[in-house]
C-alpha positions as CSV (number, residue, x, y, z in Angstrom):
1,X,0.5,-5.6,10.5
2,X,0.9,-8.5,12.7
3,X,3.0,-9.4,16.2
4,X,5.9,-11.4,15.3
5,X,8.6,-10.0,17.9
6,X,6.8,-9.8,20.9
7,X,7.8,-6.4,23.4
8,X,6.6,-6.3,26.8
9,X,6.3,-3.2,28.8
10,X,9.7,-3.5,30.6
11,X,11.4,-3.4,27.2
12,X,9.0,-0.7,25.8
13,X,9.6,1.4,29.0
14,X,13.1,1.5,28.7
15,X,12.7,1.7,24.8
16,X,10.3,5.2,24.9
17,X,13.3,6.6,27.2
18,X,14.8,7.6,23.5
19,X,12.1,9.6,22.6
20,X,10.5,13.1,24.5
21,X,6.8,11.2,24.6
22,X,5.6,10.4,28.3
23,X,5.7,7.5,30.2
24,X,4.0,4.4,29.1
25,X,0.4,4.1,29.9
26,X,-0.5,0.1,27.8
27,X,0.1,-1.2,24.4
28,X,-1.4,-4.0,22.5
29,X,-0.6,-5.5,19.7
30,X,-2.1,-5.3,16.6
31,X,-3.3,-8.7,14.6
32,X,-4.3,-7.0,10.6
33,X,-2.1,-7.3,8.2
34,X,1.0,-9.8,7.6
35,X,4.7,-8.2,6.9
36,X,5.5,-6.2,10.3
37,X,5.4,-6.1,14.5
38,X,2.6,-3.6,15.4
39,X,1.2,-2.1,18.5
40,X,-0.6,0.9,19.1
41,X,1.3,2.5,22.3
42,X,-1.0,4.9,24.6
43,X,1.4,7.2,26.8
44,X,0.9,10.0,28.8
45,X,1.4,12.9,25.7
46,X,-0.1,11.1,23.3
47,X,-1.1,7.9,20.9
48,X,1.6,6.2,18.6
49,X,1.8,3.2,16.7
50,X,5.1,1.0,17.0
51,X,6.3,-0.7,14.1
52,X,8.8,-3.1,14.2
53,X,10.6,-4.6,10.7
54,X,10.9,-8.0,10.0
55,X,11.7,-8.2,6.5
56,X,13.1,-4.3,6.1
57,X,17.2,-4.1,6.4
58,X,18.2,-1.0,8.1
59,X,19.9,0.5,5.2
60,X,16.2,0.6,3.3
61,X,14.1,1.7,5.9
62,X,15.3,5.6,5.9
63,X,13.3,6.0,2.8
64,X,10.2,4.8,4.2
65,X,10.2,7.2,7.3
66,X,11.9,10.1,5.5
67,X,8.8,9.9,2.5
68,X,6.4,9.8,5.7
69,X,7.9,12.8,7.5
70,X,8.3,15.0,4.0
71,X,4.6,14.1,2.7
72,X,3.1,15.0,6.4
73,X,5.4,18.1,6.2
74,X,3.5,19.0,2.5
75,X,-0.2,18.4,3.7
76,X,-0.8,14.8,2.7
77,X,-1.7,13.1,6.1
78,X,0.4,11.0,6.7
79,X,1.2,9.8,10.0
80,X,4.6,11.9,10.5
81,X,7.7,9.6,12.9
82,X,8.5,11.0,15.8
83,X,12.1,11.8,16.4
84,X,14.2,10.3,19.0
85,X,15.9,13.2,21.1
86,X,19.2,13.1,18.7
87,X,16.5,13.3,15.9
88,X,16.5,10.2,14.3
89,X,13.6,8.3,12.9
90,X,15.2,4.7,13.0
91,X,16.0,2.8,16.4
92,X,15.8,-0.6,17.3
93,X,13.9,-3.1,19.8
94,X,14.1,-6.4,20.7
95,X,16.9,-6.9,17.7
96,X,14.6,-5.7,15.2
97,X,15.1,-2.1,13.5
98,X,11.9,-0.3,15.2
99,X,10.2,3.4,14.6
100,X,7.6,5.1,16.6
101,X,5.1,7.1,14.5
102,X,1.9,9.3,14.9
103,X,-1.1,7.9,15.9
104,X,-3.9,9.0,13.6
105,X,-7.4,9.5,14.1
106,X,-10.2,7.7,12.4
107,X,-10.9,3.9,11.3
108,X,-10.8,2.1,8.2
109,X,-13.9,1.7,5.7
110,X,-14.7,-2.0,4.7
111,X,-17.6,-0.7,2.4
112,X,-16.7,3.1,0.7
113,X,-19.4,5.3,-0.4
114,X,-18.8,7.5,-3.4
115,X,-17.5,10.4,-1.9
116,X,-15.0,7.7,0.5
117,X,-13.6,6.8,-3.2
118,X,-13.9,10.6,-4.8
119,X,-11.3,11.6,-1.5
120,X,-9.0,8.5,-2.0
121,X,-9.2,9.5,-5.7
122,X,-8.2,13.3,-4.8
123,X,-5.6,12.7,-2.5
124,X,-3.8,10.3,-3.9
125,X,-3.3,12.4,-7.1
126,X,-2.3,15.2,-4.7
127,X,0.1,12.2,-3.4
128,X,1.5,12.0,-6.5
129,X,2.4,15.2,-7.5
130,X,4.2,16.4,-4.0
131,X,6.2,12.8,-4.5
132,X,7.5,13.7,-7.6
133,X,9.9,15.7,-5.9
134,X,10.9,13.8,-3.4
135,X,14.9,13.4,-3.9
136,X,15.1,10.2,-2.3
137,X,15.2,6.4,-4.4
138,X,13.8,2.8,-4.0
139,X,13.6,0.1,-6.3
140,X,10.0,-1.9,-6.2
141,X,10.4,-5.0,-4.3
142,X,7.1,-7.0,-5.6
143,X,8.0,-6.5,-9.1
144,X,7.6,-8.7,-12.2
145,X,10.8,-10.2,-11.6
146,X,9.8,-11.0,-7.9
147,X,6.8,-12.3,-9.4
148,X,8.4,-14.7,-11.5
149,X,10.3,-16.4,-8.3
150,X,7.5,-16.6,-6.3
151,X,5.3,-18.3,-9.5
152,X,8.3,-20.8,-9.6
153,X,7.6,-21.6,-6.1
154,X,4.0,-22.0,-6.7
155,X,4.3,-25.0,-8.8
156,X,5.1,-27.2,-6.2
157,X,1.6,-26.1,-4.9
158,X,-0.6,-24.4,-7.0
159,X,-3.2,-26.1,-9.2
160,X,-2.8,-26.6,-12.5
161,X,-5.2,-23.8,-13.7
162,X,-4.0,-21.3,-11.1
163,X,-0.1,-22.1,-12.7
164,X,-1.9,-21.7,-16.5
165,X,-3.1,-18.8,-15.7
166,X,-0.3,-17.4,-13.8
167,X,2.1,-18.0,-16.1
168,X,-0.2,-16.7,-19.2
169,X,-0.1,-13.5,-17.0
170,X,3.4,-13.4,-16.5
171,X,4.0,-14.0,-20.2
172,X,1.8,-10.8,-20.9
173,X,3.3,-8.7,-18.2
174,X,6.5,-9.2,-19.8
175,X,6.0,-7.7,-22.9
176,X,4.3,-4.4,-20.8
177,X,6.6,-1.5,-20.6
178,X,6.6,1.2,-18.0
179,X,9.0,3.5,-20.0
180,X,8.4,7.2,-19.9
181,X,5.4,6.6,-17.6
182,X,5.4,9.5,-14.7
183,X,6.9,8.7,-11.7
184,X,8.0,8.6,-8.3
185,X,7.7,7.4,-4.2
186,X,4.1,5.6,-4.9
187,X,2.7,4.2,-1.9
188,X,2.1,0.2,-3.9
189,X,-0.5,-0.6,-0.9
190,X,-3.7,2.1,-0.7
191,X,-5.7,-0.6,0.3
192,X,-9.3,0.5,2.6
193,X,-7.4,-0.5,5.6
194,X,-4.3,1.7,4.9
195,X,-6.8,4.7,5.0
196,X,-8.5,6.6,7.8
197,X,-12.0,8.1,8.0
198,X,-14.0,9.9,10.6
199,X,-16.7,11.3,10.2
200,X,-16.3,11.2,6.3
201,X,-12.9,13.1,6.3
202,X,-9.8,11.3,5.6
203,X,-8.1,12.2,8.0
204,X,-4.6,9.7,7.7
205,X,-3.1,7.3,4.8
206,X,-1.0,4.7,6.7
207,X,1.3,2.0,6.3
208,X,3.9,3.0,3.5
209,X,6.2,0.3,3.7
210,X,5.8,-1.0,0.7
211,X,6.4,2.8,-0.7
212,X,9.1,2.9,-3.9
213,X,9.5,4.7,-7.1
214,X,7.3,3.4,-9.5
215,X,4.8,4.7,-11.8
216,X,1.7,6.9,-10.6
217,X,-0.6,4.9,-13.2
218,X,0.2,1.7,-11.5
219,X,-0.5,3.1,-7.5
220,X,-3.8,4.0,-8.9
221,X,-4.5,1.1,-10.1
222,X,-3.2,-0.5,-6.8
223,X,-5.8,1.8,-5.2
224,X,-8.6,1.0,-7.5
225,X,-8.2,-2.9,-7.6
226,X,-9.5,-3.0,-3.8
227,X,-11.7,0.0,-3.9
228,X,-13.8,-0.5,-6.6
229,X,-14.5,-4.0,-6.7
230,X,-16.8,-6.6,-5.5
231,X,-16.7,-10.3,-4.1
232,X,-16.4,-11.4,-7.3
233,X,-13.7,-8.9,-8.7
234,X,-16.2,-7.3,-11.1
235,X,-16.1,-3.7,-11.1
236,X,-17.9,-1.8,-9.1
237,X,-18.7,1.3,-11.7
238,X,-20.5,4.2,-9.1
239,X,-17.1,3.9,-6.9
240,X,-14.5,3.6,-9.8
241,X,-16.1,6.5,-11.2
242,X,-16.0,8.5,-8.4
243,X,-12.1,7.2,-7.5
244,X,-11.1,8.0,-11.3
245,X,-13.3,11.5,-11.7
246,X,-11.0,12.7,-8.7
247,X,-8.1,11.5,-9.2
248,X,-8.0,12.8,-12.7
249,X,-9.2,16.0,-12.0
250,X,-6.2,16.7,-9.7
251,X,-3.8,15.0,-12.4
252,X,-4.9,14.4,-15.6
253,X,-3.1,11.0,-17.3
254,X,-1.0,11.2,-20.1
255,X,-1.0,9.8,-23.5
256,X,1.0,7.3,-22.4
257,X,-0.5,6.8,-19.0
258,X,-3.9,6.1,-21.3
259,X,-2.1,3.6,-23.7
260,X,-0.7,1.3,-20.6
261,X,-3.8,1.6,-18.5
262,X,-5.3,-1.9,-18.8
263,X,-2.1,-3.7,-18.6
264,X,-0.9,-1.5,-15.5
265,X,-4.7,-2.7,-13.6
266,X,-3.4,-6.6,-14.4
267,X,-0.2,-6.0,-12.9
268,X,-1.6,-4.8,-9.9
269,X,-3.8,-7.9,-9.7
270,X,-1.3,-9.8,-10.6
271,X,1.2,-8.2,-7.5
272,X,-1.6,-9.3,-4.8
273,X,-2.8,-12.6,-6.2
274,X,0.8,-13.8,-6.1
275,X,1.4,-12.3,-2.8
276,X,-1.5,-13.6,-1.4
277,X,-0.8,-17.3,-2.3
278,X,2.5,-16.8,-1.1
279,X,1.6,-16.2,2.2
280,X,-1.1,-18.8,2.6
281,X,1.0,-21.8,1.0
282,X,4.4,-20.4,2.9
283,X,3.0,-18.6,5.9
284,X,5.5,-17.1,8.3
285,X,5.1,-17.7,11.9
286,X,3.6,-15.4,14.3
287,X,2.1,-14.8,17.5
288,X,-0.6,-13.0,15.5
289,X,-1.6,-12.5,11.8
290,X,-4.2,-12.3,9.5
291,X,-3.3,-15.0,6.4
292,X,-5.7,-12.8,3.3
293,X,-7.9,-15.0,0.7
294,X,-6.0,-14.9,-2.8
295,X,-9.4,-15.6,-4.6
296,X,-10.4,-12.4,-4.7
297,X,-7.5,-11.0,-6.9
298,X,-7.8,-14.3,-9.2
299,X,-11.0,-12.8,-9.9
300,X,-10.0,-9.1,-10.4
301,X,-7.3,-10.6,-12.6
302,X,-9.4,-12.5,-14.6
303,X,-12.4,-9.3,-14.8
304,X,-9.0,-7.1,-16.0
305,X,-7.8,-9.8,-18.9
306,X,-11.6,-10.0,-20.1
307,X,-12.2,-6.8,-20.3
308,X,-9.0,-6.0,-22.4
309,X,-8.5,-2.8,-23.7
310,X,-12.1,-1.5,-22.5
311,X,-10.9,0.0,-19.7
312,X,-9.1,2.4,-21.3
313,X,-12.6,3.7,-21.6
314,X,-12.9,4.3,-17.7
315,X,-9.6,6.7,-18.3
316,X,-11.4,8.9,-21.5
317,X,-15.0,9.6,-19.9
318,X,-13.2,10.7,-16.6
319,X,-10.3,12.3,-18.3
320,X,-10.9,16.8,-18.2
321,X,-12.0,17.5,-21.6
322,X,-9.1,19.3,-22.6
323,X,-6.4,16.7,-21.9
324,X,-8.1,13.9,-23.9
């Protein structure tokens, strides 16, 4: 989340007209994050966050706020949009196509305790299995062929050990299959700051706009790259326990889920790495924004590739006993 288009309260005034929500009290912008406008809009009903969508064609963006609305509407909490009075979840501001969602309580977690991961774990099984039957489609946008294109950039940057081992990686990932995996809307992005705590509740899962239909096996590992790791991308084993001990015991993996495990964690390291450098050696302008380190997924990367097959291990002790 970050301010590229910038609204000031003129335009916001006339733009809250739309919707049945009060009269503006302030807004600010908010500088985390680096793909969307943000701003957390205080009015006199209630507390709402603005998004506007730089990157995000209007065509695409129904399946982001429809997947919000129908996982609020099935107790996952979700911040749910708020309908303009002709009931529709996508306007526009400033140019840009714009939505105006709940505000949810709480505040991120830079450091999770167990039971912070055991939740995350919980609910993002229960995630998983009320987004399998969501009707609607959308194909991943950071996938291994976006990958590839943005390593081809990279080598008019990158060092040469960062392109070895980038396109080692990509060499691997392209003999991985996701066939017959169990799918559906994932949320690709349960990072700690995409998830809301107060006083040890979880009380809102945020910012699905990198939401598609992908496999559930990758979204956890997604989850658990960030979660469960240190500064140096080694494993943090009391918290990936906890993470995997509840997300397994709301949906067991398959067979299949099992075999593709360790190959599914790289991808997901891979995604962020790439992603990362992206953005710091081609940074978009903005008024403000947060530009991430891309160490850190280097390292998870490189933890994931030494580890090898051993983490299908992680998988079998938290597995219930009569699905192994």
């Amino acid at each position: 989340m970050s301010v590229f288009t910038k609204v000031d309260t003129q335009q916001l005034d006339t733009f809250l007209t739309q919707f049945d929500c009060g009269e503006l009290v302030e807004h600010r912008g908010i500088a985390a994050g680096i793909e969307n406008t943000n701003y957390f809009v205080t009015t006199s009903q209630g507390r709402f966050v603005l998004t506007l969508f730089e990157n995000h064609s209007p065509d695409e963006l129904p399946f982001f706020l429809d997947l919000m609305a129908y996982l609020a509407e099935h107790d996952i909490p979700t911040a749910h949009p708020v309908p303009t009075r002709e009931g529709a979840y996508l306007t526009e501001l400033n140019g840009k196509p714009a939505a105006l969602v709940q505000r949810l309580t709480g505040a991120s977690l830079d450091h999770p305790d167990t039971a912070a991961c055991a939740e995350i774990g919980r609910t993002l099984a229960r995630f998983h299995r009320v987004s399998a039957h969501f009707p609607e489609y959308r194909a991943p946008d950071r996938d291994l062929a976006w990958a590839e294109g943005v390593v081809q950039q990279l080598h008019s940057k990158a060092s040469d050990d960062e392109l070895a081992l980038l396109d080692d990686e990509i060499v691997f990932q392209q003999g991985q299959s996701r066939a017959g995996l169990p799918s559906g809307a994932i949320h690709a992005d349960l990072f700690r700051d995409n998830a809301l705590f107060d006083s040890g509740e979880l009380t809102g899962i945020i910012d699905l706009y990198y939401a598609c239909t992908d496999v559930f096996a990758y979204d956890l590992a997604v989850t658990l790259n960030d979660w469960c790791v240190d500064e140096r991308g080694q494993s943090r084993a009391a918290e990936r326990d906890a993470l995997l001990a509840g997300y397994l015991a709301e949906r067991p993996f398959t067979a299949a889920e099992r075999a593709a495990w360790p190959g599914l964690l790289r991808a997901a390291a891979l995604r962020f790495w790439v992603s990362r450098m992206q953005d710091q050696y081609f940074p978009r302008d903005a008024e403000m924004t947060y530009i991430k380190d891309p160490t850190p997924f280097r390292r998870i990367l490189e933890a994931h590739r030494a580890a090898g097959s051993d983490t299908r291990e992680w998988i079998a002790s938290y597995q219930p006993a009569e699905t192994r």
